[in-house]
C-alpha positions in Angstrom: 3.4 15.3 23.4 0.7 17.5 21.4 -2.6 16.0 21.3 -3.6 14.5 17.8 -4.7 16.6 14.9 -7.9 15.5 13.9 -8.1 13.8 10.0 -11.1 13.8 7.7 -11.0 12.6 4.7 -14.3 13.3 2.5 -16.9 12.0 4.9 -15.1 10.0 7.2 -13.2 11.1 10.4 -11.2 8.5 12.4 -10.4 8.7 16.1 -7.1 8.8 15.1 -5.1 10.6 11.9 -3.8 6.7 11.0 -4.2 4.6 8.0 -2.4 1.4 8.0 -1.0 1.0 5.0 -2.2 -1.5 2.1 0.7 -4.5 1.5 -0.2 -7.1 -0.3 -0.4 -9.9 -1.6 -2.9 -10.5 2.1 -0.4 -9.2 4.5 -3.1 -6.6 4.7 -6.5 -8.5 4.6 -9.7 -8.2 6.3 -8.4 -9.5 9.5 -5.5 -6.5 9.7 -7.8 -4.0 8.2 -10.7 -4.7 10.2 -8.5 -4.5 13.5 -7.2 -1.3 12.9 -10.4 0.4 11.7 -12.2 -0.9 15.5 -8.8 0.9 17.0 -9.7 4.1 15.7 -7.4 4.3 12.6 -8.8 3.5 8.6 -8.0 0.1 7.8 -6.6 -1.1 4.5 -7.2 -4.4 2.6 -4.5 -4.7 -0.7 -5.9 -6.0 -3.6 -3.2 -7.0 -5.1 -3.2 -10.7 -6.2 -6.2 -11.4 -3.4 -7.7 -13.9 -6.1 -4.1 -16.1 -5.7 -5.2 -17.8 -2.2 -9.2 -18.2 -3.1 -11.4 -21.0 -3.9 -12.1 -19.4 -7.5 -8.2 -19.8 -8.9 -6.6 -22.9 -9.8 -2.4 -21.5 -10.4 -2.5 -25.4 -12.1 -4.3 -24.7 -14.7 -2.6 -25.2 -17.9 -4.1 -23.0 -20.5 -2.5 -19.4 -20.0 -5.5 -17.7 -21.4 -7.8 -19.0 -19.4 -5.7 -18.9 -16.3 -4.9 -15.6 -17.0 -8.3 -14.9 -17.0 -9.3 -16.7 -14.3 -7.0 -15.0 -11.9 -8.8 -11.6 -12.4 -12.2 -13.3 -12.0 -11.0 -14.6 -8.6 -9.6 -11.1 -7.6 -12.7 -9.6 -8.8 -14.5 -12.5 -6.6 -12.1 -12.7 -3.7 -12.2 -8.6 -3.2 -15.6 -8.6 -2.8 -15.2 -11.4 0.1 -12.5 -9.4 1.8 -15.1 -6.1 1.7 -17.9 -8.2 3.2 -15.6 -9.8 6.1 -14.2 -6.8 7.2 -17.4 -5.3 6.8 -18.8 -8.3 9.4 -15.4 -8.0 11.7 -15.6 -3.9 12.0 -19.9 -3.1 11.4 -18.9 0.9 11.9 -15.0 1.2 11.1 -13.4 3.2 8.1 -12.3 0.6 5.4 -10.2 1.5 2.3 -8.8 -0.4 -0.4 -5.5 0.3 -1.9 -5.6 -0.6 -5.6 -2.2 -0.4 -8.0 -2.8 1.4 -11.1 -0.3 -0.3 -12.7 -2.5 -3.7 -12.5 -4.3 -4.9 -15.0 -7.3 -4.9 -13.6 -7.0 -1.7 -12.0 -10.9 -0.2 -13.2 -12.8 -3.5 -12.1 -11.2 -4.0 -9.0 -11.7 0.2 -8.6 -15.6 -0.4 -9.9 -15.9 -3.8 -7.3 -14.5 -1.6 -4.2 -17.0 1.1 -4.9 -19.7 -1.2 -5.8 -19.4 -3.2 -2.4 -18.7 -0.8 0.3 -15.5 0.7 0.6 -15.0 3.8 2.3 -11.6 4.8 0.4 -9.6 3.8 -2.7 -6.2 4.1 -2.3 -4.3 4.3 -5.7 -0.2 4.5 -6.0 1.9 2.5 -8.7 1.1 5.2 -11.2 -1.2 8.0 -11.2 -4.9 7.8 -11.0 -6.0 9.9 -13.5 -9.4 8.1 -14.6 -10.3 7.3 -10.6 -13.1 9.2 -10.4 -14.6 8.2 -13.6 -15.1 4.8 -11.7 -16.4 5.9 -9.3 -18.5 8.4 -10.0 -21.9 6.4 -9.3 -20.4 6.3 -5.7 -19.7 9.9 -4.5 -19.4 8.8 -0.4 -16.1 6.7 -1.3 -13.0 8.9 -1.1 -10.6 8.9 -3.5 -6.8 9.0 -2.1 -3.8 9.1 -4.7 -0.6 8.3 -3.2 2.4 10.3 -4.8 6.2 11.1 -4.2 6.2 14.3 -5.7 4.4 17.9 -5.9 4.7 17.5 -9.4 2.5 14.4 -9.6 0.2 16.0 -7.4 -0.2 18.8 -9.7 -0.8 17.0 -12.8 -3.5 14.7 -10.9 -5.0 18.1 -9.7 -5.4 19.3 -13.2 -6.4 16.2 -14.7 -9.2 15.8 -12.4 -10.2 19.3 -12.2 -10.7 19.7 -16.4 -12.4 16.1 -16.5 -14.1 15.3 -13.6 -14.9 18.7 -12.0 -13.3 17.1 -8.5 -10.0 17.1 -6.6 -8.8 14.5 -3.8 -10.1 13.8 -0.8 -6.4 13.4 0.2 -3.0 12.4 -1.4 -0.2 10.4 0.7 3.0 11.6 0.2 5.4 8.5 0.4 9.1 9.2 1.0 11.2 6.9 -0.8 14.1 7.1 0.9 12.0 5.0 3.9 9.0 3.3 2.6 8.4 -0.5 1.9 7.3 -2.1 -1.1 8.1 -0.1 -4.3 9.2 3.1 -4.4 8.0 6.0 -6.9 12.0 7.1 -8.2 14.5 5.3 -9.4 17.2 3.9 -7.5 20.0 7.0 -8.4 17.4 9.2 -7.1 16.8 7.9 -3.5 19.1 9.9 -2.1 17.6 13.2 -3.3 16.8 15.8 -0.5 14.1 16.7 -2.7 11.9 13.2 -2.4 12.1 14.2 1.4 9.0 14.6 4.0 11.1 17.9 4.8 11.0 19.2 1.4 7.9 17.4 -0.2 5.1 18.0 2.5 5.6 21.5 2.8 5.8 22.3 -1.0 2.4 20.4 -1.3 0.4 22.3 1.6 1.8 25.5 0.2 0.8 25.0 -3.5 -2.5 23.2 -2.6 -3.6 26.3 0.1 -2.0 29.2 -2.2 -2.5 27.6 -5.7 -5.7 26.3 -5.2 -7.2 27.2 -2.6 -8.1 24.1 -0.8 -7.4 22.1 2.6 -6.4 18.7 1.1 -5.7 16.8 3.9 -1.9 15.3 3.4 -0.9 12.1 5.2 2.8 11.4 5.3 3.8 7.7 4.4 7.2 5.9 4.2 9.4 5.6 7.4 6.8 6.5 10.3 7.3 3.9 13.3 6.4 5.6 16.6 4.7 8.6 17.9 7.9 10.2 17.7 7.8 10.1 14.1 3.9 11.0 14.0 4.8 14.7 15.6 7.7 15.1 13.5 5.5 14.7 10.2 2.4 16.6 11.3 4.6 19.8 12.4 5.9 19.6 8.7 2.4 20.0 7.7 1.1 16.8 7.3 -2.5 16.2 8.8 -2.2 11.9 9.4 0.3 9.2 8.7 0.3 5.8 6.8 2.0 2.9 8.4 2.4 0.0 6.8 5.9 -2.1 8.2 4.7 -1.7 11.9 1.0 -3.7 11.3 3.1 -7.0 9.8 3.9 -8.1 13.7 0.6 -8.2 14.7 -1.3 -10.8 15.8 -4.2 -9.2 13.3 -2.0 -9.1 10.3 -3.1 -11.7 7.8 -0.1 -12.8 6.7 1.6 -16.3 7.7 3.1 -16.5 11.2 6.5 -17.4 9.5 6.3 -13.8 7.5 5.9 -11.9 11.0 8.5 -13.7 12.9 11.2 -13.3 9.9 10.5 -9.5 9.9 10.5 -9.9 14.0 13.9 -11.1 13.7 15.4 -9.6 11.1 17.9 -6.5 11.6 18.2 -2.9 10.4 21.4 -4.2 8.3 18.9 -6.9 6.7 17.1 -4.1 4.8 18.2 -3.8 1.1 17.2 -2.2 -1.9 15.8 -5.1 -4.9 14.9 -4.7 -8.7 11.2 -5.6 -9.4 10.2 -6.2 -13.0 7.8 -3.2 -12.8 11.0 -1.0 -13.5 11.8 0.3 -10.7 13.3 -0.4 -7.2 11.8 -1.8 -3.7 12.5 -1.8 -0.6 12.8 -5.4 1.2 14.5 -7.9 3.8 17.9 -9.4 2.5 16.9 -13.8 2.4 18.1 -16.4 -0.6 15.3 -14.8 -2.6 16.3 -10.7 -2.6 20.3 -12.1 -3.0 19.4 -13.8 -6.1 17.3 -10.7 -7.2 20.0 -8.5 -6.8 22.2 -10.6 -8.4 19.4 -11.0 -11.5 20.5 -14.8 -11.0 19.4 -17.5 -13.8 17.8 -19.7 -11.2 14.7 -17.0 -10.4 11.3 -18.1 -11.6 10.6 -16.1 -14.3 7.2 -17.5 -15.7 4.4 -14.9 -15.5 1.6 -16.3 -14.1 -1.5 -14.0 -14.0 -0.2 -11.7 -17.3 -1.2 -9.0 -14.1 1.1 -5.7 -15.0 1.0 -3.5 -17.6 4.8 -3.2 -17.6 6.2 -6.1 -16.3 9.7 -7.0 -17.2 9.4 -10.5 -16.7 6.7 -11.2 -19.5 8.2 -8.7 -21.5 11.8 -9.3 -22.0 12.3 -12.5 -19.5 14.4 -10.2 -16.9 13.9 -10.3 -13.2 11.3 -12.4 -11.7 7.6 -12.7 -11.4 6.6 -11.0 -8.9 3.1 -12.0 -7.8 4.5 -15.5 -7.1 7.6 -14.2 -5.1 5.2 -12.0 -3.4 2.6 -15.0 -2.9 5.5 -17.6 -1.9 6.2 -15.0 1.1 3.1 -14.3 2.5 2.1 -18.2 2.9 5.6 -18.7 4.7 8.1 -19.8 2.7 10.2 -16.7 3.6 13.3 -18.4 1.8 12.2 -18.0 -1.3 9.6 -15.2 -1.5 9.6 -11.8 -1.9 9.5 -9.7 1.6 8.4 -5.8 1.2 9.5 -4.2 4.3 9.7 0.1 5.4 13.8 1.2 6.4 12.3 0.7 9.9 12.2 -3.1 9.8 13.9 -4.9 12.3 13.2 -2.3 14.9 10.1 -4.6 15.9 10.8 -6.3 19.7 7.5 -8.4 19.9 4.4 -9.4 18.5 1.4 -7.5 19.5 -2.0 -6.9 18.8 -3.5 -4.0 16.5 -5.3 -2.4 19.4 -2.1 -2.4 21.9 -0.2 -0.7 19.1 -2.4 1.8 18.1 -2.8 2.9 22.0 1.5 3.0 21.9 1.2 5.3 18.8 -1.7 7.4 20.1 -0.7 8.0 23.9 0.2 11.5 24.5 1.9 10.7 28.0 
């Protein structure tokens, strides 16, 4: 095997061209992130929903407003507690946070990150046009948008270039035909040879080194498992990978030990393709929960919660299901009935391990 190319990313270089990639709601927590970032990758804490399992939300509370507005207090709050433990747990590491733009909260949880020590913001669920505006009191963070498309990574180029006299510090390219979580196309388009790494990652080096002009590191996402899978993205171009479904069966990974051992035993047949409410498709593990998704069946919870989307289905119209609490009823272990995210690679997992034996599996150029 070739050695490993060597990543930077604005200021910060990692041992190794690997970010773990940001799942919430606290699959990927201080305790994952933290891990990662002392094995020589850039840890990620997800800040979606973090405020959900804190001291400063009560999901009792009866008056919507104000439990609305507590829960983006206590993400606000419970962020900035993440940041500081996996600050504690990793003194020198790489941290990043991976913030949606399609949450309501997006610019304060952008300003908080910034404000208290991340090292990179990591934006997807819609694209970060107004990224660097928040964080322009805090030029060492790195700003990483995550796209599925050259075309989004042109208009973000353009955007930023006009406005904010800046590009990138990197983009990840997610494939959706393999990533977890929810995917950039629509469902009729996931079979598109264009939404490929093949096709995708070359087009974007090319127009970024010809167009512009620039070496905009690009860090292929969606699908990557083993070092097998690392050379086959860098020789398309790509100068790192973000892995997200291989972190979940570690012993690091903050989420319930009943989350990791479902996606331990699950299958390659168990992974299926689920409506969310924020329009369009995900990627998960088949259980009672994603049958009655797909089925859009009458007996799914469909109270919003947190009011935490801009688009969300669920508050809008009544369709599909809150998500934050299918996501939330996972990650504390009842896998039953709970939403579980998962890459097309799940059920390839044979044991749980820790971060740093993992990251010495996908970094080992015997």
């Amino acid at each position: 095997m070739k050695t490993l190319t060597t990543l930077r990313i604005g200021k910060y270089t990692p041992k190794y061209p690997i970010i773990q990639g940001g799942m919430g709601i606290r699959i990927s927590g201080a305790n994952l992130a933290s891990a990662v970032a002392n094995a020589g990758g850039i840890g990620v804490i997800s800040a979606v929903g973090l405020g959900l399992k804190s001291p400063y939300f009560d999901r009792q509370e009866k008056n919507v407003k104000q439990r609305q507005e507590k829960f983006f207090a206590a993400n606000r709050l419970a962020l900035i507690d993440e940041l500081k433990k996996a600050r504690l747990l990793s003194p020198n590491g790489i941290i990043g946070v991976n913030i949606m733009v399609a949450a309501r909260d997006y610019e304060t949880l952008v300003r908080t990150a910034a404000e208290n020590g991340a090292n990179l913001i990591i934006s997807g669920a819609g694209l970060p046009m107004n990224l660097p505006e928040y964080t322009a009191n805090y030029p060492d963070v790195a700003l990483v948008p995550i796209i599925s498309s050259d075309r989004a990574a042109k208009l973000i180029c353009r955007r930023w270039e006009r406005h904010h006299q800046r590009l990138p510090d990197a983009f990840i390219v997610e494939n959706p035909q393999t990533a977890g979580g929810h995917l950039g196309v629509k469902k009729e388009e996931l079979a598109n040879p264009a939404f490929s790494d093949a096709q995708i990652i070359p087009q974007l080096v090319k127009y970024l080194r010809d167009e512009l002009g620039v070496n905009i590191p690009i860090i292929a996402a969606g699908g990557v498992w083993d070092r097998t899978d690392i050379d086959r993205v860098l020789a398309l171009g790509a100068s790192g990978v973000q892995i997200g479904t291989r972190f979940i069966t570690t012993h690091e990974c903050d989420a319930d030990i009943r989350y990791k051992e479902f996606h331990l035993h699950a299958t390659p047949e168990d992974v299926v393709i689920v409506p969310s409410p924020v329009g369009m498709p995900g990627r998960a593990l088949k259980n009672a929960f994603a049958e009655k998704a797909i089925a859009n069946s009458p007996d799914l919870e469909k109270r919003c919660l947190a009011n935490c989307l801009h688009t969300c289905r669920c508050r809008d119209s009544q369709e599909t299901y809150c998500i934050i609490q299918a996501l939330d009823n996972a990650v504390r272990g009842n896998v039953d009935n709970g939403l579980i995210f998962a890459g097309s690679n799940a059920g390839r997992s044979q044991k749980m391990m820790s971060v740093a034996e993992l990251m010495a599996e996908l970094t080992d150029n015997n």
